[in-house]
ZADO-1210 file (C-alpha; in nm, 4 decimals, padded with zeros to 6 digits):
<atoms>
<atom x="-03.2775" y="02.5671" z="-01.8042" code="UNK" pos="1"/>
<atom x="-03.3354" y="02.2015" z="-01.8845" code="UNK" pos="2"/>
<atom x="-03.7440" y="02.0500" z="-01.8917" code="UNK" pos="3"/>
<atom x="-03.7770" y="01.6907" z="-01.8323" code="UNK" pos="4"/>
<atom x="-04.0551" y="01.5749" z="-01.6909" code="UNK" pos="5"/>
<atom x="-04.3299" y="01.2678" z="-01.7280" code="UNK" pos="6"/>
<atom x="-04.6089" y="01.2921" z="-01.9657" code="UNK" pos="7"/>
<atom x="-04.9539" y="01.1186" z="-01.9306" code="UNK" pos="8"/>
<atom x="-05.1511" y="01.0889" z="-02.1971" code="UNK" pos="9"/>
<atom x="-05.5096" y="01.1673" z="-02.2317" code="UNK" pos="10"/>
<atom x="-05.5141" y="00.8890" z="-02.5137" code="UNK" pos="11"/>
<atom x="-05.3119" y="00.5721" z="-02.3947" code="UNK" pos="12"/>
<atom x="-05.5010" y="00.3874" z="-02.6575" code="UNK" pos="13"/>
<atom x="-05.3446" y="00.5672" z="-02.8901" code="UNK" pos="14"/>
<atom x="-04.9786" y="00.4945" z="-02.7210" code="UNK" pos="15"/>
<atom x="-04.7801" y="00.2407" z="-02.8312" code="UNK" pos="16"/>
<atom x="-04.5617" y="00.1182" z="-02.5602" code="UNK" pos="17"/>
<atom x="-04.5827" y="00.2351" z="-02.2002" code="UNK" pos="18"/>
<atom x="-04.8072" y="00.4707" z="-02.1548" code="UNK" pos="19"/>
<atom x="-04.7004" y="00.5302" z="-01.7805" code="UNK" pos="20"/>
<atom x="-04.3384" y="00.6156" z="-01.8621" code="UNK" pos="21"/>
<atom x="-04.3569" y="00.8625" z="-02.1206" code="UNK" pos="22"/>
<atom x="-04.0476" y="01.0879" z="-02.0923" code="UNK" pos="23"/>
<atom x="-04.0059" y="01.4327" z="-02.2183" code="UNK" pos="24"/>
<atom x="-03.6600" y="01.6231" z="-02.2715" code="UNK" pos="25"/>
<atom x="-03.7643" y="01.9784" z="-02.3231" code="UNK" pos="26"/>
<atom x="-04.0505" y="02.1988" z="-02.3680" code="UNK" pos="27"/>
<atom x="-04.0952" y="02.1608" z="-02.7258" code="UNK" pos="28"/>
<atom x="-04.1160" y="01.7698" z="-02.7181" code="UNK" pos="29"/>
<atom x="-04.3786" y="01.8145" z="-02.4321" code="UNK" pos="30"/>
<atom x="-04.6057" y="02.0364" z="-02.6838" code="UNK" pos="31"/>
<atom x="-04.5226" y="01.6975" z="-02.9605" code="UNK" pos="32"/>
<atom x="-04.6410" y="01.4985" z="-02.6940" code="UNK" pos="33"/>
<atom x="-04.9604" y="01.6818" z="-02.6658" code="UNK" pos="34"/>
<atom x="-05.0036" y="01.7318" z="-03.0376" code="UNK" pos="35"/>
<atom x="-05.0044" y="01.3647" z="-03.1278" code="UNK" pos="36"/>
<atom x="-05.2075" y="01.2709" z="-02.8322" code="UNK" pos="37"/>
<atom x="-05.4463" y="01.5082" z="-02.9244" code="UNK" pos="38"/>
<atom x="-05.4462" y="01.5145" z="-03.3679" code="UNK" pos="39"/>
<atom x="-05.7250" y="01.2765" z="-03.4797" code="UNK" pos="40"/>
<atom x="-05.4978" y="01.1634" z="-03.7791" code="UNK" pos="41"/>
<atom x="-05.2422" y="01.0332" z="-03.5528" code="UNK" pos="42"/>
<atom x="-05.3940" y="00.6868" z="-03.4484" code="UNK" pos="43"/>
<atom x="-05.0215" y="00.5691" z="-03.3006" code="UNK" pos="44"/>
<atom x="-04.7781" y="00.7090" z="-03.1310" code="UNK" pos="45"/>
<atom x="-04.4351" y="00.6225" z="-02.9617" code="UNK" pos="46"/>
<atom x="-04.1487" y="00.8225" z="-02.7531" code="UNK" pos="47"/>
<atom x="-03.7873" y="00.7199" z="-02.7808" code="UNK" pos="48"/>
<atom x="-03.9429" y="00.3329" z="-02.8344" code="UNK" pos="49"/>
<atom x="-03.7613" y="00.2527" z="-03.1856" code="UNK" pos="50"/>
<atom x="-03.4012" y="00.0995" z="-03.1421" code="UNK" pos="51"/>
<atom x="-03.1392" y="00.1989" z="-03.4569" code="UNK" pos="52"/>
<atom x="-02.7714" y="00.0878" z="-03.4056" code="UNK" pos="53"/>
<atom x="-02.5501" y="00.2986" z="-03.5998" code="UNK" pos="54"/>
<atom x="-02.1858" y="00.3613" z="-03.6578" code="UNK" pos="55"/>
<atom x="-02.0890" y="00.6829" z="-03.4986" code="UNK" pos="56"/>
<atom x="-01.8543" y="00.9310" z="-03.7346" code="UNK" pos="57"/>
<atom x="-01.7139" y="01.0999" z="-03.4562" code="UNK" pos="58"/>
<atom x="-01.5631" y="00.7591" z="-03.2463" code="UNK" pos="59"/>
<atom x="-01.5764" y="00.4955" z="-03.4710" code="UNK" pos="60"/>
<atom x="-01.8064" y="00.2749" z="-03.2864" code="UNK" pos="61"/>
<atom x="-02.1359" y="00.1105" z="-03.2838" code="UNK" pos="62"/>
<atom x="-02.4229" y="00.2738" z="-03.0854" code="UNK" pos="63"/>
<atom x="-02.7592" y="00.3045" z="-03.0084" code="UNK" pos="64"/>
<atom x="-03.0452" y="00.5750" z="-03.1284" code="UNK" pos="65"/>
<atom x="-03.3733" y="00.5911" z="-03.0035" code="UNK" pos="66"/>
<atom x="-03.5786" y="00.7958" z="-03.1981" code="UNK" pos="67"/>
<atom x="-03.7650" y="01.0598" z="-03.0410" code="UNK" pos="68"/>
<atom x="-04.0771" y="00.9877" z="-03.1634" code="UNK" pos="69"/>
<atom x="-04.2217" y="00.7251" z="-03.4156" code="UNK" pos="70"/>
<atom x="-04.6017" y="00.7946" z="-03.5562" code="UNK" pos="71"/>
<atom x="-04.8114" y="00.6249" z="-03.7542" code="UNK" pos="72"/>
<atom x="-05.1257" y="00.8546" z="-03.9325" code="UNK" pos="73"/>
<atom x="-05.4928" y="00.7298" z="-04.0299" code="UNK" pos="74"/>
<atom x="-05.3722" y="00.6304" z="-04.4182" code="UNK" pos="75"/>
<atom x="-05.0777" y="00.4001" z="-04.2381" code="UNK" pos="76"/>
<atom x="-04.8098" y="00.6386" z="-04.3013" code="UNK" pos="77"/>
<atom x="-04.5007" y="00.6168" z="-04.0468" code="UNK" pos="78"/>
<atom x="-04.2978" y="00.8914" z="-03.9876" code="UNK" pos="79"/>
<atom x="-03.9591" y="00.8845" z="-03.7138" code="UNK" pos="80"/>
<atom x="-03.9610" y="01.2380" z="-03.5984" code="UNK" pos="81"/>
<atom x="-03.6292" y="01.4183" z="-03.4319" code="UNK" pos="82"/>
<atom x="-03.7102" y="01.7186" z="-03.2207" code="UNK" pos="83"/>
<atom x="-03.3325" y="01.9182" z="-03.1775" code="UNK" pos="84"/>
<atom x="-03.1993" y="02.2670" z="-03.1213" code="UNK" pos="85"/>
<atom x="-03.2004" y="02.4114" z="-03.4756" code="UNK" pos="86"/>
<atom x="-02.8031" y="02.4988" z="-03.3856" code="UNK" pos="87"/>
<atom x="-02.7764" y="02.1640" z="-03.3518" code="UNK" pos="88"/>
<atom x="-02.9276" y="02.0523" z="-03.7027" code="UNK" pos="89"/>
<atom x="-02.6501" y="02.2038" z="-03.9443" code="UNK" pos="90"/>
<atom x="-02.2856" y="02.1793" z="-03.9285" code="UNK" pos="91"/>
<atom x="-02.0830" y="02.4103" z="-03.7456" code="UNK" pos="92"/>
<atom x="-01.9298" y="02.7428" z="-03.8876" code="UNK" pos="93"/>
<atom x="-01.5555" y="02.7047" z="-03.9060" code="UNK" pos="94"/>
<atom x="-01.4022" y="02.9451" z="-03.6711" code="UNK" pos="95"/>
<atom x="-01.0397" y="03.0691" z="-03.7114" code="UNK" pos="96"/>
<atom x="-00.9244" y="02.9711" z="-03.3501" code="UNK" pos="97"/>
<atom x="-01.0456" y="02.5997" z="-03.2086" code="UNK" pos="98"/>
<atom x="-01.2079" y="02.5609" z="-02.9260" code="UNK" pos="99"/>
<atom x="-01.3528" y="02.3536" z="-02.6563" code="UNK" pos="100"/>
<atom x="-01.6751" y="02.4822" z="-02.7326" code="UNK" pos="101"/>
<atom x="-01.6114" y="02.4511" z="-03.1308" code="UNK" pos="102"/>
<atom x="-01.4970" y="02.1047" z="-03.0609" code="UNK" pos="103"/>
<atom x="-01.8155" y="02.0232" z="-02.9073" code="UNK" pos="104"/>
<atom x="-02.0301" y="02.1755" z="-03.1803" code="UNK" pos="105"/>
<atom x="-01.8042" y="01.9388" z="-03.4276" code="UNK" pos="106"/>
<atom x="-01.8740" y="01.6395" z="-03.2409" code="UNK" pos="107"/>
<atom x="-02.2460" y="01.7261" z="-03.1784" code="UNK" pos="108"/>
<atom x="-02.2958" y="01.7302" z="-03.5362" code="UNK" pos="109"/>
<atom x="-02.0655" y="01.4318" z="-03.6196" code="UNK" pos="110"/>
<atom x="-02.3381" y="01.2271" z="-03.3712" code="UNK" pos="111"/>
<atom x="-02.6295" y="01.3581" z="-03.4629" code="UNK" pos="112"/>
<atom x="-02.5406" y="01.3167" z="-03.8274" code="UNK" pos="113"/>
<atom x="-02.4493" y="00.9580" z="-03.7539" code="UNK" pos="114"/>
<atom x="-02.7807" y="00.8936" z="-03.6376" code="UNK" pos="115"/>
<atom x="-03.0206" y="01.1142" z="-03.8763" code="UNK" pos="116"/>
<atom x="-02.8578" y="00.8883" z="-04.1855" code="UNK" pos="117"/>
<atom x="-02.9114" y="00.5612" z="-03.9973" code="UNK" pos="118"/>
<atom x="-03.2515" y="00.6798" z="-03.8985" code="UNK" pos="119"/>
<atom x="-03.2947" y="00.7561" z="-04.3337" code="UNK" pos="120"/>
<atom x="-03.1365" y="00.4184" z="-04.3881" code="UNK" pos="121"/>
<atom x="-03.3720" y="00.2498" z="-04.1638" code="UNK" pos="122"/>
<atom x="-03.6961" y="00.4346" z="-04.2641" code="UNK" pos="123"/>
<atom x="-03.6421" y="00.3719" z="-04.6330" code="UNK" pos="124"/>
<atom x="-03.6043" y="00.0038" z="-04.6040" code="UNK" pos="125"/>
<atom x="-03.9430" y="00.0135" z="-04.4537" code="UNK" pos="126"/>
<atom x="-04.1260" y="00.2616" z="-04.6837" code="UNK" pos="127"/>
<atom x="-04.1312" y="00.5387" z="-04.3811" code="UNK" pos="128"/>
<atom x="-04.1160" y="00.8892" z="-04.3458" code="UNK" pos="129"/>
<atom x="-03.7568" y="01.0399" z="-04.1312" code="UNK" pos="130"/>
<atom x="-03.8227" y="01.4153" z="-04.0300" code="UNK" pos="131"/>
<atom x="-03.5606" y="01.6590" z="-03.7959" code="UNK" pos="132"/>
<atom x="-03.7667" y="01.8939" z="-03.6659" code="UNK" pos="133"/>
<atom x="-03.6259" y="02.2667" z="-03.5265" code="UNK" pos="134"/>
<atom x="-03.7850" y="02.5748" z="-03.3609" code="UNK" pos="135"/>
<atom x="-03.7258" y="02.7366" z="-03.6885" code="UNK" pos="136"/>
<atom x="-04.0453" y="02.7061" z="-03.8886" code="UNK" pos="137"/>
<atom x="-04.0803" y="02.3565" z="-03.8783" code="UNK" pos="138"/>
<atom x="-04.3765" y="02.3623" z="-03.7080" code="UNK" pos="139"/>
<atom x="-04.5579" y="02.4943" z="-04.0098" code="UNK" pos="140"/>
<atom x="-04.3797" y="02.2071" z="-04.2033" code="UNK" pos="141"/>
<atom x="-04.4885" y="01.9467" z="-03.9189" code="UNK" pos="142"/>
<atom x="-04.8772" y="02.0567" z="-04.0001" code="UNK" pos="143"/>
<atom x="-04.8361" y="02.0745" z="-04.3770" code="UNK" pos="144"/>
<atom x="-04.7052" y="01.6626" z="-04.3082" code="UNK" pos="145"/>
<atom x="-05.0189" y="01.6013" z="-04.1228" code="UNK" pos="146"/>
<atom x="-05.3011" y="01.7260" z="-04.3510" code="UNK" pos="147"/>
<atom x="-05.1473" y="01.5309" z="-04.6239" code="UNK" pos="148"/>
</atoms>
């Protein structure tokens, strides 16, 4: 089952962008939502606001990634954060018969890595942080970023 739904801050303050249309895609981006509304070293915080064009490996063409969130912490660090399916964040196992489902996983991948290294290319020509972040023990990782 799929969770979208609108988020309103308790902090629009701290929001940076429109605080009344503040979209979330699934569960885990709702509890992100919370988290840097809530964490008292995130002074800034933005949903899907940062525009990256990139060259897609899958088609060929130019297109357009919006981040899922970008944050900015009380020493002025900036971090672009990615919130995606763990199955979605490493390539594929090669199977011995093709699919339409393998064929989907193949081109997931091909997009999202398309994206992550024009997200990379775009945070290091501004001195900021890029993070993926899974269901997978990233959350641990996620706190370890904030207290330091």
């Amino acid at each position: 089952m799929a969770y979208k739904g609108r988020f309103r801050p308790s902090n629009p303050k701290k929001y940076r962008g429109d605080f009344t249309n503040i979209i979330y895609r699934s569960l885990w981006e709702l509890k992100f939502m919370r988290e840097c509304d809530s964490h008292p070293d995130i002074v800034e915080w933005a949903s899907e606001e940062i525009v990256i064009s990139y060259r897609n490996i899958v088609d060929g063409k130019m297109h357009r990634y919006f981040p899922d969130f970008w944050i900015r912490k009380i020493n002025n660090d900036i971090t672009l954060v990615e919130i995606k399916p763990s199955t979605q964040s490493v390539p594929p196992q090669k199977k011995s018969k093709i699919t339409k489902r393998y064929i989907e996983e193949v081109t997931t991948w091909g997009t999202n890595l398309s994206k992550w290294r024009a997200a990379q290319q775009y945070c290091d020509k501004r001195g900021w942080a890029f993070m993926v972040l899974t269901e997978k023990g990233e959350a641990n990782r996620w706190r370890q970023y904030l207290t330091s």
